[in-house]
C-alpha positions in Angstrom: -15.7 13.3 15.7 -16.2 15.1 12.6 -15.5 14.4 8.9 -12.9 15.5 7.2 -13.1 17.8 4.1 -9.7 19.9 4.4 -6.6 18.6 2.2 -4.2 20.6 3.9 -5.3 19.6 7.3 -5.3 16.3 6.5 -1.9 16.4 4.7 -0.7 18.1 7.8 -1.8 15.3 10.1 -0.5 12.5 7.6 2.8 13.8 7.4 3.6 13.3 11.1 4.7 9.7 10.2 5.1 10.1 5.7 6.4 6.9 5.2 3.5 4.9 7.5 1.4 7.1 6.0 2.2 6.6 2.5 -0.5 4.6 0.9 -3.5 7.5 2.3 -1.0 10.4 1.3 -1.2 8.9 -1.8 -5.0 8.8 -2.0 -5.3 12.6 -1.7 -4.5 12.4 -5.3 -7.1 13.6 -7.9 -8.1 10.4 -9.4 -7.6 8.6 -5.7 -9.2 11.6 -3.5 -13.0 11.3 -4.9 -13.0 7.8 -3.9 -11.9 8.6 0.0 -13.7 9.3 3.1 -12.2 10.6 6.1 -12.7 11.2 9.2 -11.3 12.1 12.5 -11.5 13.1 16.3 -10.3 16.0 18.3 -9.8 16.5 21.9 -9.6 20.4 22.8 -9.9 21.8 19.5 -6.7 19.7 18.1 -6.8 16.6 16.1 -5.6 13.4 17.6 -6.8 11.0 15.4 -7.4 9.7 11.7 -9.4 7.2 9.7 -9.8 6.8 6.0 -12.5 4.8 4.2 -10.7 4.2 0.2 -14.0 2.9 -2.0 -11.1 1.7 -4.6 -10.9 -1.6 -3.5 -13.0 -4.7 -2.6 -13.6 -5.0 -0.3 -12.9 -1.4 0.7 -9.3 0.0 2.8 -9.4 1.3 6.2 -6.2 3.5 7.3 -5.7 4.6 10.7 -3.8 6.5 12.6 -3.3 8.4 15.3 -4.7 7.9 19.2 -6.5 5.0 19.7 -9.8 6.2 21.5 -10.4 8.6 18.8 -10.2 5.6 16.5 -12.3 3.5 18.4 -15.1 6.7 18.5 -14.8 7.5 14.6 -15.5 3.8 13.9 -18.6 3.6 16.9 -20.2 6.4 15.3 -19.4 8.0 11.8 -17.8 5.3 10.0 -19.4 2.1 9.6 -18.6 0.1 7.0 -19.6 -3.7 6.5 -16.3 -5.5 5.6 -12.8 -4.0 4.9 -9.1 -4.1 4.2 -7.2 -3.0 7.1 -3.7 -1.3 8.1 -3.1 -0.2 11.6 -0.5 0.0 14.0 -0.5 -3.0 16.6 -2.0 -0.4 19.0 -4.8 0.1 16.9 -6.3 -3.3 16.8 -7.9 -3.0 20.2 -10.1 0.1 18.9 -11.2 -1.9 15.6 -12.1 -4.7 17.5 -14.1 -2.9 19.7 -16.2 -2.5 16.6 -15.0 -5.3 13.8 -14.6 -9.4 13.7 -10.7 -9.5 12.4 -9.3 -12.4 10.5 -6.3 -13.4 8.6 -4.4 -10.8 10.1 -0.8 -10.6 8.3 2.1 -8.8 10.2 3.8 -6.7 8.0 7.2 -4.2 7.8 6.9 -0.9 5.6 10.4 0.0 4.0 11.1 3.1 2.2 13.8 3.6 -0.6 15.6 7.1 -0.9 18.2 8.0 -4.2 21.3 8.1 -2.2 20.7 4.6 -0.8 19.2 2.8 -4.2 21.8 0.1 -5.4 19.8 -0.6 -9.1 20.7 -4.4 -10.6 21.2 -4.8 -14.1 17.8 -4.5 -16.5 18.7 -6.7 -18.3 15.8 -8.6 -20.5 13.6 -6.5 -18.1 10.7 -4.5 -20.3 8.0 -1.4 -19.4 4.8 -2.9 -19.3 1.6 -0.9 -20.9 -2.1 -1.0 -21.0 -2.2 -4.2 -23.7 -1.1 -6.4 -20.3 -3.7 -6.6 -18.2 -4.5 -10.0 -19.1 -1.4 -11.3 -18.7 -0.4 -9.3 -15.2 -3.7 -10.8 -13.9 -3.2 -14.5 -15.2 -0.1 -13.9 -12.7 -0.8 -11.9 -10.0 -3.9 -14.7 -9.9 -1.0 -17.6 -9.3 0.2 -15.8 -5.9 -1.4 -14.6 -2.9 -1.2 -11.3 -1.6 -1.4 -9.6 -4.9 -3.9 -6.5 -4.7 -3.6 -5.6 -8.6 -6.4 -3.8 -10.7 -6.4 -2.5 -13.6 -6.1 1.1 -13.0 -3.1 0.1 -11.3 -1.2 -0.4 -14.9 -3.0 2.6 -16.5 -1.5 5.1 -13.8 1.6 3.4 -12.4 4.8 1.8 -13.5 5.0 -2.0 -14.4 7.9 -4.1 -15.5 7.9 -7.7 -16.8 10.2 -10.4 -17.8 9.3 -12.9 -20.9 10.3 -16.0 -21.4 10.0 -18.1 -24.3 6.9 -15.7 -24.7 5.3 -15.6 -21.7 4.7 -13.1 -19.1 6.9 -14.9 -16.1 7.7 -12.1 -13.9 6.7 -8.9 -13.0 6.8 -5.7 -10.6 4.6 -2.6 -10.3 2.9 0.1 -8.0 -0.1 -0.2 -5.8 0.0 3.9 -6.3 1.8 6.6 -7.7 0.8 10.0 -6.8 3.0 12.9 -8.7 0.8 15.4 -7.3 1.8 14.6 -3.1 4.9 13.1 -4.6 5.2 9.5 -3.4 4.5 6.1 -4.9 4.5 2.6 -3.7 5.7 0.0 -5.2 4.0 -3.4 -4.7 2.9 -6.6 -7.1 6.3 -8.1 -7.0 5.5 -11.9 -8.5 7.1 -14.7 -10.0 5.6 -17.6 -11.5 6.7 -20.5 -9.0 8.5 -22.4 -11.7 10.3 -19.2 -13.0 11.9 -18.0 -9.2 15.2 -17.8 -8.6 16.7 -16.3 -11.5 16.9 -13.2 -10.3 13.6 -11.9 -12.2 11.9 -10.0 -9.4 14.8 -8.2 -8.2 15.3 -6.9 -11.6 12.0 -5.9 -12.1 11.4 -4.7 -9.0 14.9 -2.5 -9.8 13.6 -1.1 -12.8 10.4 0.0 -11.4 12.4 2.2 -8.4 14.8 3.6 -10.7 11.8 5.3 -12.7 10.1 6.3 -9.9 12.7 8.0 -8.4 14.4 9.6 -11.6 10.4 11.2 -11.2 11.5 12.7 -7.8 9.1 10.4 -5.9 9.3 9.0 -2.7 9.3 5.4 -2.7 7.8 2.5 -0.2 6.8 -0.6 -0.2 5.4 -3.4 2.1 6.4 -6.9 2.7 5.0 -9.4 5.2 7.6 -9.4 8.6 8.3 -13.2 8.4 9.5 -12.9 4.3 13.1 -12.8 4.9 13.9 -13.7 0.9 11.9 -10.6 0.0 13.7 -8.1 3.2 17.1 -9.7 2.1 16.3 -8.8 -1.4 14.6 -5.2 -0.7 17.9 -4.4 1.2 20.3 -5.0 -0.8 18.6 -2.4 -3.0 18.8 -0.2 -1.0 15.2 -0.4 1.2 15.6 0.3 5.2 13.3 -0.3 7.3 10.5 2.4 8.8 7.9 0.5 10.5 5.9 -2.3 11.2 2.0 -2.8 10.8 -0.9 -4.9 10.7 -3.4 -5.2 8.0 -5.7 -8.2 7.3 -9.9 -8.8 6.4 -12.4 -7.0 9.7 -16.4 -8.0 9.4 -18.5 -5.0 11.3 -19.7 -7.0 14.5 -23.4 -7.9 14.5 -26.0 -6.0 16.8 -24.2 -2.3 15.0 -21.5 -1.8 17.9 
């Protein structure tokens, strides 16, 4: 187990599976890379496994990937935090456990977008959202679960809104955009429960992949398995499928194992 300090051998082990490993491919942006820790585990010289600590968040993300006794030994010995935000793969839970108390575990699909598939919806009454709405994303975001917005989020990504009668009602953004490693995720889709059905989300949510991949980006998003609304809706603009995953809350197991 050793940490990891190399971008292009990290790249290099991320892009085995791009679109699962989106979000950390992301983080190797400067701006997202000085808040990262990695780490990961060799067997014979070759690297077999990959975890990444994001200090961005709270409570922090933990990525993995890769074989899962080398997961299990990063966490065991080199990386140990207290709480965290996870993703894995369902074959990765055993290893965290090993370690880490997991609750509210959600089961979610990754989908990824590409130009030739995108089917944009009309934009109308749809605006680009700046700095000056942070309030007002957050009044939202704060009426849903499942929302993980911040404000850096709006100062380096894409966000657009609907109004009505003059009121923030509707919005979609990014979680990341990362021009640099060329791909972005797209993410705090929300509606105010009074406001759905009208079609506000799928135009917003429209508006937001069309910029992104005018930019030349690569575009994913997530979306919990059992949302079938959201999957019908991400499909008909074009999303397929990639994988699924797991991500929920883990609490570091007393005693230090």
């Amino acid at each position: 187990v050793r940490r990891l300090a190399d971008r292009s051998e990290i790249a290099t082990f991320l892009e085995r599976d791009r679109w699962y490993a989106a979000y950390a491919i992301g983080d190797l942006e400067p701006g997202f890379s000085e808040r990262c820790h990695w780490f990961g585990a060799a067997l014979a010289g070759k690297l077999r496994s990959l975890v990444l600590l994001f200090e961005g968040l709270d409570p922090p993300a933990l990525f993995m990937m890769g074989e899962p006794p080398g997961i299990a030994m990063i966490l065991g010995t080199a990386l140990r935090p207290e709480t965290v935000m996870f993703t894995c793969r369902d074959s990765h839970l055993p290893a965290l456990q090993t370690h880490y108390q997991t609750s509210n575990i959600d089961h979610m699909l990754r989908m990824a977008l590409s130009p030739a598939d995108f089917r944009p919806v009309t934009a109308f009454g749809v605006n680009r959202l700046g700095p000056g709405y942070v309030g007002e994303l957050a009044r939202l975001y704060d009426s849903a679960q499942g929302n993980a917005f911040t404000p850096f989020q709006l100062a380096q990504g894409v966000f657009y809104g609907v109004r009505h009668r003059g009121r923030l009602v509707s919005a979609a953004g990014t979680h990341i955009v990362a021009r640099t490693m060329n791909v972005a995720a797209v993410g705090n889709v929300c509606t105010y429960p009074e406001q759905r059905g009208r079609g506000y989300a799928t135009r917003c949510t429209s508006a937001v992949c069309a910029e992104l991949l005018a930019d030349g980006l690569d575009v994913v998003l997530n979306v919990a398995r059992d949302n079938a609304d959201a999957i019908h809706i991400y499909k008909k603009l074009g999303f397929r499928e990639h994988c699924l995953f797991m991500e929920g809350i883990a609490v570091r197991k007393r005693g230090g194992q």
